[in-house]
N, C-alpha and C positions, 0 to 999 in steps of 0.2 A: 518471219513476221507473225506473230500473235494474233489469229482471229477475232480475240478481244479487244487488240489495240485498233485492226479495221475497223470495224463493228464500231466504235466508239468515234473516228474519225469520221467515218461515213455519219453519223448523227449529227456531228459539228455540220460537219456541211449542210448537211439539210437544214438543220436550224437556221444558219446563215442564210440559207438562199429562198426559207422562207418568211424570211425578217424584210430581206430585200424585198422579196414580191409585196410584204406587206405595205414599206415605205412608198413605194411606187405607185401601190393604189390609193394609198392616201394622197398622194402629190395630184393625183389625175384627179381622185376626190373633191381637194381645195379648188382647181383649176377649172373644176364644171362650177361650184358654187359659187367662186370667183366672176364665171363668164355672166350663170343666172342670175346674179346679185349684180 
């Protein structure tokens, strides 16, 4: 296996998993604003 093609993978994933955290904080975001509103 090609340490270019890990290296490359391994960034997909992070990206992915910090898109996830992003969505996530936005849902608890709306759902506090949601509560104070």
């Amino acid at each position: 296996v090609n340490a270019l093609v890990v290296e490359t993978i391994l960034q997909k994933v992070a990206i992915v998993l910090v898109v996830a955290m992003l969505q996530k904080c936005v849902q608890y975001v709306f759902v506090v604003i949601a509560v104070i509103v």
